[in-house]
Backbone bond lengths (Angstrom), bond angles and torsions (degrees), N, CA, C in turn:
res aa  C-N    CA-C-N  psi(-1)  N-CA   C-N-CA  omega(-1)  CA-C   N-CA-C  phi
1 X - - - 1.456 - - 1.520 108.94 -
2 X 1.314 114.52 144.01 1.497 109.79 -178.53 1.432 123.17 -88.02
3 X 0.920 121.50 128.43 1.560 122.88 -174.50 1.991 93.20 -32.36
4 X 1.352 112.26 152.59 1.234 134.25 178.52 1.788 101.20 -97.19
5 X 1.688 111.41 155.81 1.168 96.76 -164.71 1.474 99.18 -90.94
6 X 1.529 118.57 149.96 1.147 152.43 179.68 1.801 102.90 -38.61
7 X 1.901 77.23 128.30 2.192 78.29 -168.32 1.517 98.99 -99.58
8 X 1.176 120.01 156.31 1.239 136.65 -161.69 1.345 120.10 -105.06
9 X 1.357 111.51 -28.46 1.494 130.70 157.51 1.882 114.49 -48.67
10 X 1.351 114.33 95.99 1.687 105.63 169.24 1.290 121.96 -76.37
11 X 1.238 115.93 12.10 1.464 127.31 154.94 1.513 124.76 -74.26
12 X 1.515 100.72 -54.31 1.351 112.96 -166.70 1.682 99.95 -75.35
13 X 1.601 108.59 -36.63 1.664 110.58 -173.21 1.626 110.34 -68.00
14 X 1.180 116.07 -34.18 1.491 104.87 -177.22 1.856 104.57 -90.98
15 X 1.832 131.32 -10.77 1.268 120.45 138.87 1.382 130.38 -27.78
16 X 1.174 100.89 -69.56 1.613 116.49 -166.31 1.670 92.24 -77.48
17 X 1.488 152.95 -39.97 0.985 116.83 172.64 1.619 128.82 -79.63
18 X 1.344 114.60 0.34 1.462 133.46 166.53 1.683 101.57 -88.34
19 X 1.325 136.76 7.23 1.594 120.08 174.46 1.518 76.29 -106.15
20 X 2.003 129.38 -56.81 1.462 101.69 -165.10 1.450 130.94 -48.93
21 X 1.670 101.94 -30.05 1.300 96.03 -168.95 1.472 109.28 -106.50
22 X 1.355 127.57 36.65 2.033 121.85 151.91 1.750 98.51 -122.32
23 X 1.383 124.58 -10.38 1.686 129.47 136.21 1.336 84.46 -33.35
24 X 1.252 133.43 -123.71 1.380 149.51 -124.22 1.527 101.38 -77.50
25 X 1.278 128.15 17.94 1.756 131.55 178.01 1.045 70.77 -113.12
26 X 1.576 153.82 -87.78 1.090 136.40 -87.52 1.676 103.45 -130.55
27 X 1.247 107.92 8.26 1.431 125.46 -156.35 1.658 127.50 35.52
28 X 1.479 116.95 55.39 1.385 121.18 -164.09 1.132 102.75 -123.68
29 X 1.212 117.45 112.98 1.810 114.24 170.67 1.201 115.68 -69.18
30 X 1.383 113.45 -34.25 1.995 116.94 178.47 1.696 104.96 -26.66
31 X 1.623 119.13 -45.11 1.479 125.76 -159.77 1.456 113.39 -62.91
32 X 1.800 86.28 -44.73 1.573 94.68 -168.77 1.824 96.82 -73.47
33 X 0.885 124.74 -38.23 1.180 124.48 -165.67 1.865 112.23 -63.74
34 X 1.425 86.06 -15.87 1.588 102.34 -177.76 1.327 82.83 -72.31
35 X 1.294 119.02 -94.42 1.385 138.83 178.02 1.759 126.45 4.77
36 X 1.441 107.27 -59.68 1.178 122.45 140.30 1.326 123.38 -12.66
37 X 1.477 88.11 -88.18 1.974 98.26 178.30 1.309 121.36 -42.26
38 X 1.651 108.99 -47.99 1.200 111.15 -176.67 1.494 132.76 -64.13
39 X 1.604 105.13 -12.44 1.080 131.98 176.32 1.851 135.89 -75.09
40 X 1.533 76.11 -16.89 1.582 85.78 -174.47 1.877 89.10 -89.96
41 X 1.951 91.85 -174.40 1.518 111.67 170.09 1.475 120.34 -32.08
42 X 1.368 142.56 146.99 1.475 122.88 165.76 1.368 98.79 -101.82
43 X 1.328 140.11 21.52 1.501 129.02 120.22 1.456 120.26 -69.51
44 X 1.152 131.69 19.63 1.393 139.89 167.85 1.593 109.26 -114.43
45 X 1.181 111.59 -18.47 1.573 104.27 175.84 1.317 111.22 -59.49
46 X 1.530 121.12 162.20 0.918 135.62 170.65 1.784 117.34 -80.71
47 X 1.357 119.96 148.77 1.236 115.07 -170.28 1.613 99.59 -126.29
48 X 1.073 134.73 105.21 1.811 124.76 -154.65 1.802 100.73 -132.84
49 X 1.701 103.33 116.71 1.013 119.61 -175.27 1.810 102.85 -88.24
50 X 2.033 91.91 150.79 1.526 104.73 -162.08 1.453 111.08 -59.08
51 X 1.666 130.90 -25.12 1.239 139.47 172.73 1.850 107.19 -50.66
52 X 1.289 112.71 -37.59 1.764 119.25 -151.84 1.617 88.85 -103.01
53 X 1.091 141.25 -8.56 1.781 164.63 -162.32 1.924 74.25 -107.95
54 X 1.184 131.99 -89.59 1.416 128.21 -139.05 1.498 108.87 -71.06
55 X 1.791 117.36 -28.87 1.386 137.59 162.39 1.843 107.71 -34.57
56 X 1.218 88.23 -81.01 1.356 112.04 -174.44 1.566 134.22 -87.56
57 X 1.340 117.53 12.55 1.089 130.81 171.07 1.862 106.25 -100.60
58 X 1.609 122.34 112.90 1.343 121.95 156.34 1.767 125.32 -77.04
59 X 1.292 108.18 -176.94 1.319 108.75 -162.09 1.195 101.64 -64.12
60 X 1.422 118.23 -166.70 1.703 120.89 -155.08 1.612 112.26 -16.19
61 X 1.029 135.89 23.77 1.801 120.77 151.47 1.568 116.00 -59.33
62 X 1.071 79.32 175.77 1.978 88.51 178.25 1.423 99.82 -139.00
63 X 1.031 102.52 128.77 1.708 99.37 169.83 1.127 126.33 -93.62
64 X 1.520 121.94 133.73 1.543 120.30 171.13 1.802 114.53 -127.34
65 X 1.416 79.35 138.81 1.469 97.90 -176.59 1.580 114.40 -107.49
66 X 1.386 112.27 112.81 1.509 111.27 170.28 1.338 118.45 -72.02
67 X 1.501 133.53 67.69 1.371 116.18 -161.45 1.829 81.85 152.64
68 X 1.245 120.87 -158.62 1.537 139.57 -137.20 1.846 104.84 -139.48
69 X 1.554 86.27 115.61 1.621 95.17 -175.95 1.734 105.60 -80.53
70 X 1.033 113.08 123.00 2.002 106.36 175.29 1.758 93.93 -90.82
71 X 1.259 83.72 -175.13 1.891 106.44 -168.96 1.695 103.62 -84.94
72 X 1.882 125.61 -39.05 1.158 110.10 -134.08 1.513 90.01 -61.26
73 X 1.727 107.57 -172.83 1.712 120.02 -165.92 0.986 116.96 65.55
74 X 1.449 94.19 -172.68 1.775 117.20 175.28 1.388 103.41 -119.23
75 X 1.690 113.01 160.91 1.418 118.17 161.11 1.337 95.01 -125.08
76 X 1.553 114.15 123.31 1.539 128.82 149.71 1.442 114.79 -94.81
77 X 0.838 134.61 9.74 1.224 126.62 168.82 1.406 115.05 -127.30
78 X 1.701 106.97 148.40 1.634 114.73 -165.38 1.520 86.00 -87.55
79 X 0.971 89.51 112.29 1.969 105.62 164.61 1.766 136.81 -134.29
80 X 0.681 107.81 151.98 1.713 98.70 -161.18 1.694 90.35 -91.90
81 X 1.572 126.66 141.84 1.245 100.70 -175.94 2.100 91.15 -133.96
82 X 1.134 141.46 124.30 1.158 127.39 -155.40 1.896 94.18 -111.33
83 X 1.188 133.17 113.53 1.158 121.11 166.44 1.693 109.32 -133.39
84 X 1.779 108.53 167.13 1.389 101.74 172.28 1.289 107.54 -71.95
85 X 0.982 148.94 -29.27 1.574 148.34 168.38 1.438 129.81 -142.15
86 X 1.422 112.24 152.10 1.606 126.86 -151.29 1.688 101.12 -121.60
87 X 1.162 141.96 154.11 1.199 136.07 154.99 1.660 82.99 -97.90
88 X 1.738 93.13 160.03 1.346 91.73 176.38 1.286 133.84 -90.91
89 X 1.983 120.71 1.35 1.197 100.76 178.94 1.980 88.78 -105.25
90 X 1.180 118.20 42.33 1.602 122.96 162.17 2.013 97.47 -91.41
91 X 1.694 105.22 -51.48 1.722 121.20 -162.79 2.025 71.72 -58.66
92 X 1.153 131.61 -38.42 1.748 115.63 -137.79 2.114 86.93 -74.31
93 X 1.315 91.15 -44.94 1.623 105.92 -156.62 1.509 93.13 -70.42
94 X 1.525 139.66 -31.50 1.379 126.00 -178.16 1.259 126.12 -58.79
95 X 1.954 102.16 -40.83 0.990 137.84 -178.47 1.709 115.84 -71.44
96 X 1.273 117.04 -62.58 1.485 104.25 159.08 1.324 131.82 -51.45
97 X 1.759 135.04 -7.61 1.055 155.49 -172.09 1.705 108.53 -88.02
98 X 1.442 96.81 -23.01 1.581 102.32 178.32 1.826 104.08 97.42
99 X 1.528 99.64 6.61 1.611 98.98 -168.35 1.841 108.05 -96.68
100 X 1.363 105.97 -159.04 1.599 107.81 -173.85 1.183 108.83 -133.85
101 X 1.582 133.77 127.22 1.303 134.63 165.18 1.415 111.88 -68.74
102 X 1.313 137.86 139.09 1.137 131.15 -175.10 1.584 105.31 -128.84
103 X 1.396 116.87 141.62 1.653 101.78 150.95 1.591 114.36 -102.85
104 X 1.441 106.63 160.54 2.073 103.15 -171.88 1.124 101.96 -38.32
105 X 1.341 126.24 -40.97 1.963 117.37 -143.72 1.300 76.64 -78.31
106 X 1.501 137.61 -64.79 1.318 123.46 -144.08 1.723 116.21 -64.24
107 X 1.677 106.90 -26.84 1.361 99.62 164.98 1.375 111.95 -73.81
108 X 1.276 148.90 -29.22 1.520 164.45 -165.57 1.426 76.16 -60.07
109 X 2.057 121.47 -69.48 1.928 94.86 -143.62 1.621 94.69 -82.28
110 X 1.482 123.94 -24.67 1.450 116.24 173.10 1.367 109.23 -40.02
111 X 1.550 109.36 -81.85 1.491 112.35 -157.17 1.698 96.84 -111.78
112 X 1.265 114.95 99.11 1.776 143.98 163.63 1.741 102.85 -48.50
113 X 1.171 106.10 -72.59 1.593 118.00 -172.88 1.526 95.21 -55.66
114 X 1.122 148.44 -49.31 1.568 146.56 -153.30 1.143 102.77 78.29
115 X 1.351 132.20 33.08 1.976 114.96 -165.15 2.046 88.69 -93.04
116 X 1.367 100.08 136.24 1.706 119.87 160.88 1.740 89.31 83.17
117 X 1.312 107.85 51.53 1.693 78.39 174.03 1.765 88.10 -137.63
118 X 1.207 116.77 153.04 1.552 136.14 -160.53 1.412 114.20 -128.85
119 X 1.270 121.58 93.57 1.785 138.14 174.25 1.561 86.84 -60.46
120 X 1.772 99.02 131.95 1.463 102.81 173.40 1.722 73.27 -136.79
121 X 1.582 100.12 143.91 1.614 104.48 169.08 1.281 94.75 142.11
């Protein structure tokens, strides 16, 4: 595969090289696999509405989205949801739900192992 072209974001570039390397500390492919995603086009990200988040999210998981949570739906369930970006009346609806906005890194230093966490995108 050919290297993807070079991201410009020094946020996102030192992300993705902090998911390869606690992947390979921590022995978790979930990271790299994050990493990956994050790597491609961000017209390739995924864009995952709060209805398709409440579908497909089971009990204590956390969901992470490589890509951009929108608002449509509801969330009834308190769920932790970790993405690179939130619109804000998605952060309003997680939050009245009793749930948690997350960004990757902060699930990265929480949960190291990746155990219970669910790529929706």
């Amino acid at each position: 595969m050919a290297n993807p072209a070079p991201k410009t974001n020094p946020h996102l570039v030192t992300l993705i090289q902090d998911l390869k390397k606690i992947s390979n500390e921590q022995q978790a492919p979930i990271w790299k696999d994050v990493a990956e995603r994050l790597e491609k086009p961000l017209r390739n990200w995924p864009e995952v509405n709060l209805s398709r988040i409440e579908k497909n999210l089971g009990a204590n998981e956390t969901a992470l989205i490589p890509g951009k949570v929108l608002s449509p739906g509801s969330l009834t369930k308190k769920a932790s949801i970790a993405a690179w970006s939130f619109t804000e009346n998605a952060r309003e609806k997680i939050k009245k739900a009793g749930g948690k906005a997350l960004t990757i890194d902060e699930l990265m230093k929480h949960n190291p192992k990746g155990k219970n966490i669910r790529i929706l995108g």
